[in-house]
C-alpha positions as CSV (number, residue, x, y, z in Angstrom):
1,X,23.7,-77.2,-52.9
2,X,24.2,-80.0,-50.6
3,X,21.8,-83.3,-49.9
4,X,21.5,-82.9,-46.2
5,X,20.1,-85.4,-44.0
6,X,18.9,-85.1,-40.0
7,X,19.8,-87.1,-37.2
8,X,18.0,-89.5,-34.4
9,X,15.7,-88.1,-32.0
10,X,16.4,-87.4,-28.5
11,X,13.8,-89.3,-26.8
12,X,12.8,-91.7,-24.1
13,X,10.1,-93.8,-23.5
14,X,8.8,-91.2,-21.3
15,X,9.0,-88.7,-23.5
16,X,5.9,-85.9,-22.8
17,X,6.4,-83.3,-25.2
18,X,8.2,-82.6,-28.4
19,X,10.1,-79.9,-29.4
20,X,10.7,-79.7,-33.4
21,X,13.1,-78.2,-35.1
22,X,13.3,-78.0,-39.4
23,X,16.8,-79.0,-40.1
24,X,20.2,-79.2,-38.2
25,X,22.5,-76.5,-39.1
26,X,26.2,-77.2,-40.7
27,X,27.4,-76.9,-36.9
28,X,25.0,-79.4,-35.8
29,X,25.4,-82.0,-38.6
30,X,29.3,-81.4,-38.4
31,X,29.2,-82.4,-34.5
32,X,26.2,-84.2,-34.6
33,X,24.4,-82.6,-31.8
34,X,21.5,-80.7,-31.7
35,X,21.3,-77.0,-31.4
36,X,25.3,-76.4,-31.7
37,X,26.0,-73.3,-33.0
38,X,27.2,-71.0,-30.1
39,X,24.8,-68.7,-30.9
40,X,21.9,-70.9,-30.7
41,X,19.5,-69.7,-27.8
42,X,18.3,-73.5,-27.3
43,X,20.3,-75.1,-24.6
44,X,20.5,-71.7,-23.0
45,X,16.6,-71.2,-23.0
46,X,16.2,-75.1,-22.2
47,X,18.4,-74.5,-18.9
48,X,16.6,-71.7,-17.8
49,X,13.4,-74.0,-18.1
50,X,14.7,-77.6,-16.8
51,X,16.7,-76.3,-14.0
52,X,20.2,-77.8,-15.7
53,X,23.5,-76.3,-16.1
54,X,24.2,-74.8,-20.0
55,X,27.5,-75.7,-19.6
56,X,27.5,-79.5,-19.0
57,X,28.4,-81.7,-21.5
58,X,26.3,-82.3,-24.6
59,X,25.3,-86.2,-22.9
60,X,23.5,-84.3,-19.4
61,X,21.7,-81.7,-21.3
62,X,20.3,-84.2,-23.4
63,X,19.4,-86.4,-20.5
64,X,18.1,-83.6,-18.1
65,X,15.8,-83.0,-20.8
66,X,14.6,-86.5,-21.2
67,X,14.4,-86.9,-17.5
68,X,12.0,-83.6,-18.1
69,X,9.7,-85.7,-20.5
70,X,11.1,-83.4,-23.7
71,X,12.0,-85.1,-26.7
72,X,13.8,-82.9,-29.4
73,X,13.7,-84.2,-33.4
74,X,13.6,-82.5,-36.8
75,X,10.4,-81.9,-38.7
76,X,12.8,-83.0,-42.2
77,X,14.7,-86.0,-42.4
78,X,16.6,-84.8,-45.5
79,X,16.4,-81.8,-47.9
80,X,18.6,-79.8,-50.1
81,X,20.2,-76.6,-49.2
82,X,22.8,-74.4,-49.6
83,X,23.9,-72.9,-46.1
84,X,22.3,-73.4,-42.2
85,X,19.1,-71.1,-43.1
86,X,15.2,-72.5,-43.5
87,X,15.0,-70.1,-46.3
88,X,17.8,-72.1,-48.5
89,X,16.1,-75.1,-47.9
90,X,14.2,-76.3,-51.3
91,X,10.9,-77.3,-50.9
92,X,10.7,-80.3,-53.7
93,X,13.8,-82.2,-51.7
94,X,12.2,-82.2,-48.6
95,X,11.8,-85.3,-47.3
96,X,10.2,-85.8,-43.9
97,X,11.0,-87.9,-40.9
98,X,8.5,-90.9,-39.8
99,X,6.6,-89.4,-37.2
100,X,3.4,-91.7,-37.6
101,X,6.3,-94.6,-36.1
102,X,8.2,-91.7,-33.7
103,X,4.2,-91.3,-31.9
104,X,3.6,-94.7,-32.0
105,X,6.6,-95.6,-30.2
106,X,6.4,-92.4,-27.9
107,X,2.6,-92.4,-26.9
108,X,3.0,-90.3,-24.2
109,X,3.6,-87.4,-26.2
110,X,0.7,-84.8,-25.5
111,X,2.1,-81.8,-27.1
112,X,4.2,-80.4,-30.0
113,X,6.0,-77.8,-30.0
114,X,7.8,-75.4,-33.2
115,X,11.1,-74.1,-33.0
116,X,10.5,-71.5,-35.8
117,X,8.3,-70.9,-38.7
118,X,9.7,-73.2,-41.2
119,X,9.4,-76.4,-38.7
120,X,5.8,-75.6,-38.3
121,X,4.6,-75.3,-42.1
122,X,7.2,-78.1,-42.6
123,X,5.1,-80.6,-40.6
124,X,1.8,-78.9,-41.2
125,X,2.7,-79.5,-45.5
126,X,4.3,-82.3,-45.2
127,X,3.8,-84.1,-41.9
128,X,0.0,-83.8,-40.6
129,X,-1.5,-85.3,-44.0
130,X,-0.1,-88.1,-43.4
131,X,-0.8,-89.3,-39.2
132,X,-3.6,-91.0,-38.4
133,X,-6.4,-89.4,-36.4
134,X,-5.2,-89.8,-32.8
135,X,-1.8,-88.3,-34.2
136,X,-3.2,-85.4,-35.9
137,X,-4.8,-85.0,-32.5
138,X,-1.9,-83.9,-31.0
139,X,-2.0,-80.6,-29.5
140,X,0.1,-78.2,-31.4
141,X,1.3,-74.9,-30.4
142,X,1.9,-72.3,-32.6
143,X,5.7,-71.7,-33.5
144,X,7.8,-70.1,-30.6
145,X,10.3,-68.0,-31.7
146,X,13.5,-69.5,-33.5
147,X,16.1,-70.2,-31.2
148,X,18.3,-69.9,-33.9
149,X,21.0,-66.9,-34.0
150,X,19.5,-66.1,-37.5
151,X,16.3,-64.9,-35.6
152,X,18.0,-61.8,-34.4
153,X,15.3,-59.6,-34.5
154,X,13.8,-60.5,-31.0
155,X,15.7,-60.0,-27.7
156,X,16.9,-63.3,-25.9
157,X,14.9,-62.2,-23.1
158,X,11.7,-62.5,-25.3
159,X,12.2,-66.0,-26.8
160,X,12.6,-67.2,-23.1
161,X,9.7,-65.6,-21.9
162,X,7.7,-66.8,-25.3
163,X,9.3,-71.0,-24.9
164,X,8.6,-69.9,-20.8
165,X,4.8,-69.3,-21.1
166,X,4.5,-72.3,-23.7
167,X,6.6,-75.2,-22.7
168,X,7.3,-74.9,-18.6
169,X,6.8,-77.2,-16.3
């Protein structure tokens, strides 16, 4: 088992909407950029959307997504697990990120958005107890499907159209 910890947000001052994620992968905290693996649907779900080219370096994606108002973070700023899947992660290591100062510094942000299961009931547990009222206001969406190539049980084609109907502009 390994003490894992998350990394920075990608955010601007602009920032409309928020896109969560549980925990960075090995990939991801190896090359400290989010959504890394290969495999991952993200950046080729987030192109479709924003209009940007997969294939640009990791520094454009992440601005033609701020330029689109999205900020990406992690639910957890550090847990304990064993390999890249949610279900590794133990639940009495978890330790969240500050969101109460990540709103309060981005107060545009409108809606939130879950990349998978365990970044919803991660913030809902561990994350929504503790905002203020005008943070718990937020709207939320229900999870969208896991980008994550662990999710293989649903057709790319499906988690576009699912983050399409949610998150487009």
């Amino acid at each position: 088992m390994s003490f894992v910890h998350s990394f920075a947000p990608l955010a601007n001052a602009s920032a409309t909407r928020l896109i969560l994620g549980s925990m960075p992968g090995k990939r991801s905290l190896a090359e400290q950029q989010y959504y890394a693996h290969p495999h991952n649907a993200f950046w080729q779900i987030m192109a479709e959307l924003f209009g940007f080219d997969v294939t640009a370096p990791y520094a454009e994606r992440c601005a033609a997504l701020c330029a689109a108002g999205v900020a990406v973070w992690d639910v957890l700023a550090a847990c304990t697990r064993e390999s890249s899947l949610d279900s590794d992660i133990v639940e009495s290591s978890i330790v969240p990120n500050d969101f109460a100062g990540f709103l309060s510094a981005h107060p545009g942000i409108q809606a939130i958005y879950f990349n998978g299961a365990k970044a919803e009931s991660s913030f809902n547990t561990h994350v929504l107890p503790t905002l203020s009222e005008a943070h718990a206001a937020i709207r939320r969406h229900r999870r969208l499907p896991s980008t994550s190539p662990a999710h293989a049980g649903l057709r790319f084609e499906a988690k576009l159209d699912a983050w399409q109907r949610a998150i487009a502009p």
